[in-house]
N, C-alpha and C positions, 0 to 999 in steps of 0.2 A: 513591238517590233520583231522580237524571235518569233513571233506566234505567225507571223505574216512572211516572215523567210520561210519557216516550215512551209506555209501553207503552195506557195510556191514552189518550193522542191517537189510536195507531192502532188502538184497538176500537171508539176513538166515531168515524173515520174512516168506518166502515162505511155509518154513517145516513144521510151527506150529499155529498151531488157533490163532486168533488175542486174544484172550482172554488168554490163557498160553502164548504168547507171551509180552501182556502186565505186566504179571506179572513177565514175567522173568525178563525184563530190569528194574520192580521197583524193586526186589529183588536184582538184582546187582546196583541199584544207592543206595539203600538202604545201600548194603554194603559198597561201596567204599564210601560214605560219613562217615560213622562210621572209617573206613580204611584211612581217610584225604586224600582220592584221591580226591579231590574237580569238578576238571576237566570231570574226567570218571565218577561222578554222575552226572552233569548236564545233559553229553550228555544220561544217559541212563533217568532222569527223563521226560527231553524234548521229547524223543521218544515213553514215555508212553501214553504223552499228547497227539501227535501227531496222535496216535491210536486211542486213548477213550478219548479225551479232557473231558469226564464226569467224571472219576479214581478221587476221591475227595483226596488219599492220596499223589501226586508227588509235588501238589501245596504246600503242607504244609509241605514237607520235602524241597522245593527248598528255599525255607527259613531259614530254619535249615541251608543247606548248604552254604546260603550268610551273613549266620549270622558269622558261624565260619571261613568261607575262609575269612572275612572282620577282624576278631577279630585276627587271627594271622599275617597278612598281612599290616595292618592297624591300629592296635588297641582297646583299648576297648570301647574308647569312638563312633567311628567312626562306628563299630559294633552297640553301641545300635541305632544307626541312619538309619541302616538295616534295625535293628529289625520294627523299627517306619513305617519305607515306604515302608516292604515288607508286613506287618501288614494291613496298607492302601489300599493296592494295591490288596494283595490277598481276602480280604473279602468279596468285592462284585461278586468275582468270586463264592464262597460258598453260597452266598444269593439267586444268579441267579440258581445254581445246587438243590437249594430247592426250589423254585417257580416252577421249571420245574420237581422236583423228591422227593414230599414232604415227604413222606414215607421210601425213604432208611437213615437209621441211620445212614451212614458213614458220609452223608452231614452234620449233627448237629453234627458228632462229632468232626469233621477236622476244623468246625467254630469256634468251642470252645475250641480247642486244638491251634488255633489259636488266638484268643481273648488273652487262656492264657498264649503266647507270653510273652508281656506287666508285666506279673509276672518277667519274668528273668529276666529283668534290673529293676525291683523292688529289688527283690534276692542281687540285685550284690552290690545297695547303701544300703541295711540293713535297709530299708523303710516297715516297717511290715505292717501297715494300707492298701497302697500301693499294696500290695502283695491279700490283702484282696480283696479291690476295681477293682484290675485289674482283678482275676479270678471271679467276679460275672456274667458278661456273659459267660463266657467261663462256666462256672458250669450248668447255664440254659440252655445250646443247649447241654448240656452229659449227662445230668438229661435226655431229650425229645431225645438223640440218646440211651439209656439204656433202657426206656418205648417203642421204638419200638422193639429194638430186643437187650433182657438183653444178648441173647447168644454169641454178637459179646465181645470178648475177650479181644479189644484193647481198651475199653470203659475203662477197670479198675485200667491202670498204671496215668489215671488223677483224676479219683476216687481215688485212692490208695495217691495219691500224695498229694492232697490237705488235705484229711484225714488224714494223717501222718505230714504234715508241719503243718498246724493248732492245733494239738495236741502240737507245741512245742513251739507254741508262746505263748511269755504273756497272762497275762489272760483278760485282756481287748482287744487284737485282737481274741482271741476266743470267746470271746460274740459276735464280731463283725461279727466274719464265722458263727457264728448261726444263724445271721440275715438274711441271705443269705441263711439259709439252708445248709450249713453243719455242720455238727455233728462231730470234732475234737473228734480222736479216732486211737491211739498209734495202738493199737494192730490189729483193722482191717484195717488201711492205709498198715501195711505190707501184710497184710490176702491178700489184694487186691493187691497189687504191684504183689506179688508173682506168684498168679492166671496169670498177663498181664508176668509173666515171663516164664509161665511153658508152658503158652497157647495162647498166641494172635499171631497173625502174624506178624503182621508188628512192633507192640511199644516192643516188650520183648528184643530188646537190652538197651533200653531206661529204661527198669523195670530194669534189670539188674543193670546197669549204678547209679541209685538212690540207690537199697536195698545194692551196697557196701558202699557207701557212711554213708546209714545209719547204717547199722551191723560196719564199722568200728567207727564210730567218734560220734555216738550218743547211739546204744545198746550194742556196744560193744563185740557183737558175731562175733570175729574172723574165727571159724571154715565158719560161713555162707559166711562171707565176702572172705576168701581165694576160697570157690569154684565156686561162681560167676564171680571173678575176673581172675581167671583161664582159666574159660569158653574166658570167652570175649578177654585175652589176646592170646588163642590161635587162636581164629577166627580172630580177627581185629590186626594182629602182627604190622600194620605203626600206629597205636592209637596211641599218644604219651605219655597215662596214664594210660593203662590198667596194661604194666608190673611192672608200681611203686604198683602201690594198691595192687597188685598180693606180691610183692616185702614187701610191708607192712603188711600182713595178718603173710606174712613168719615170720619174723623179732618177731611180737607181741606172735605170736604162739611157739616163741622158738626153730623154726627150722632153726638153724644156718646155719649147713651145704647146705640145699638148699637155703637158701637170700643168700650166699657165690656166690652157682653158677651162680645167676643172676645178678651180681657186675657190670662184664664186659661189658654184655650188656648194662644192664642203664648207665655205664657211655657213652659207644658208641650212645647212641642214641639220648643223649641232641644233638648231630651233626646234626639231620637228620633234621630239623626244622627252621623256618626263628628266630628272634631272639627274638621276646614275648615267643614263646613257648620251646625257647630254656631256658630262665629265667626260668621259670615254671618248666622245664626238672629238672633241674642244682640245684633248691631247693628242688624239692622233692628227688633228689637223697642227699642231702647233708643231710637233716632233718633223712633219712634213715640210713646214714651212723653214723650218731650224735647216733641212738638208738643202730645201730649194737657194736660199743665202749663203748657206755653207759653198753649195757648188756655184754660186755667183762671184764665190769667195769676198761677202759682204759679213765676215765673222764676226762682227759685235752685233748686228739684227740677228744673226745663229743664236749667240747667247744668250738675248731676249726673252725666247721663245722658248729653248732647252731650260731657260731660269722659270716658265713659267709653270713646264711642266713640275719641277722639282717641287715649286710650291703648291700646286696646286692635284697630286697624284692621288688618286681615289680607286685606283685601276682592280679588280678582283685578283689580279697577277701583278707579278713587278717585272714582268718579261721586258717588255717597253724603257723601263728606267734603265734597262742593260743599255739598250743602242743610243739612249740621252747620254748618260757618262760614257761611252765610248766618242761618241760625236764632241762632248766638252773634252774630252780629255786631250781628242786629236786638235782641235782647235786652239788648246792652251799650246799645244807642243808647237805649232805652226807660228806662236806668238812668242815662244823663247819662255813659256814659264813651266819649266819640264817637272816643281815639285807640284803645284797645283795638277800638272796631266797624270803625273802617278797616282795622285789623290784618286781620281775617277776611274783609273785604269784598275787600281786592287780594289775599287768600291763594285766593279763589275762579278771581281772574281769572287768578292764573298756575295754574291746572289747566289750562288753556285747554281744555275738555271741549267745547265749543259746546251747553251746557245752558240752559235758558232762564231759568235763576240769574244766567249774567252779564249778561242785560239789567237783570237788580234790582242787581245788584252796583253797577254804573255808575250807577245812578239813586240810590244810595243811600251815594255816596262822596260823587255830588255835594249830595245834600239828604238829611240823616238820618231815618233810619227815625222814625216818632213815632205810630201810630196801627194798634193791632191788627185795631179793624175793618176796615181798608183794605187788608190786609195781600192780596197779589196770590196767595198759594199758597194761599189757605183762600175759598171761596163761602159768603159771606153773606146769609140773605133781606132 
């Protein structure tokens, strides 16, 4: 079957410049890896290489792609071992592309976008320092691909990123990013995301991918976060997260009747998935269904659901179990059982996640929750 894709790519090779042609097949490995085609991105990244073995971006997406076919297939520890040896393996590929190409930015920036690798299983053990020290190189080879040419676009979603993540660490890993040269900074980490969102080629699913993440769970801007997550669930429809976040912006925004319509799906699609990310599927759909009853205010079907997560959490993060005990906790308090809601409310704060739950957590240890329409995770007209 690979033998007969190749053979294909190289008779339609014929019709078009090796240069649009190369970019056609990163553009579709690009996509099917977003799309958890794992498979049909290899073969289209391999083909790129095989053109222009110089193409600095297929190496460091072909990572990406063994990172995550490993992480649902295999698991998550066995993934970060990917991460470790695809990390190894690719860099002297990027060292040799600048010895021989020292002036084109892509090469410093795919080195450093690479380097900061090594951050996301930082990320994943809640290892702040770690997250610092792993992006120091990766920061100096996007600093030196931005000084050659500030106009390439896809310099700004790791600009953007370290800028925005460093802005929400402790204050002692932020003196530590300054040491290093960045400048932890809230409002242009988005400034910049957004730019790699509106405008880069290649990283603005990946800008995408982060600014829901933060609009939902950190600033709170639901309207932002539904129309990104729109975007991307209607391009990447086999993603197996884009229609929950989509699903989530709905729910928070108070648009019943549309979270309604997309019920059926989410529950159909925990199916389509091997069984980590079937886990994954199946709580995010239940912690969804936990807020849809909450805001019907049918609280003991809430509790169901949030009880199911609890027993049944596999999640590579425990970000998620933050907004479960926040949602039990509020729910206990709305029922008059205010030691059971503190339970969950100080079970948030020792996550210690830096989510924007435990600023409710504290406000709501010290004065109980009492009033749904008020409720800070949900926009009311």
């Amino acid at each position: 079957m690979k033998s007969l894709v190749f053979c294909v790519m190289f008779l339609f090779s014929f019709s078009i410049s090796n240069e649009k042609l190369e970019e056609y097949y990163l553009n579709k490995g690009i996509f099917y890896l977003y799309n958890y085609e794992f498979n049909q991105s290899i073969n289209y990244l391999d083909s790129v290489i095989f053109i222009n073995p110089n193409h600095p971006v297929p190496y460091f997406v072909k990572i990406a792609n063994k990172w995550l076919s490993t992480q649902i297939n295999d698991g998550y520890e066995a993934s970060y071992e990917i991460i470790y040896s695809k990390i190894e393996e690719t860099i002297p590929v990027y060292e040799k592309l600048i010895t021989d190409n020292p002036q084109i930015a892509k090469n410093y920036l795919y080195l450093g976008s690479t380097h900061g690798l090594q951050a996301r299983v930082d990320l994943a053990k809640n290892n702040w320092f770690n997250i610092i020290l792993s992006s120091y190189k990766g920061y100096n080879n996007i600093k030196i691909a931005k000084e050659l040419n500030p106009d390439l676009f896809d310099i700004y979603m790791p600009i953007g990123l370290i800028e925005y993540l460093t802005s929400i660490l402790p204050k002692p890993a932020q003196w530590a990013a300054s040491l290093i040269g960045v400048i932890p900074n809230r409002e242009l980490g988005l400034y910049h995301l957004n730019i790699a969102y509106e405008k880069s080629k290649y990283s603005w699913i990946e800008s995408g991918n982060i600014l829901i993440y933060a609009y939902l769970y950190f600033e709170n801007n639901l309207e932002l976060a539904k129309n990104i997550s729109e975007n991307l669930y209607i391009k990447f429809p086999n993603h197996p997260y884009y229609l929950y976040l989509y699903a989530e912006s709905l729910i928070r925004l108070n648009e019943i009747d549309n979270f309604e319509n997309t019920i059926i799906e989410m529950e159909n699609k925990v199916y389509n998935y091997p069984e980590i990310q079937q886990n994954e599927c199946e709580i995010k759909f239940n912690y969804l269904m936990a807020l849809y009853f909450y805001q019907k205010k049918e609280f003991n079907k809430s509790i169901i659901h949030c009880n199911w997560i609890l027993q049944n959490y596999k999640m590579e993060m425990d970000w998620l179990l933050g907004y479960n005990y926040l949602l039990l906790g509020k729910i206990n308090d709305l029922q008059g059982n205010r030691s059971q809601a503190l339970k969950f409310y100080n079970k948030i704060l020792e996550l210690n996640n830096l989510f924007i739950y435990d600023e409710w957590a504290i406000k709501y240890i010290k004065n109980p929750f009492s009033d749904t329409n008020k409720d800070p995770l949900f926009k009311y007209d």
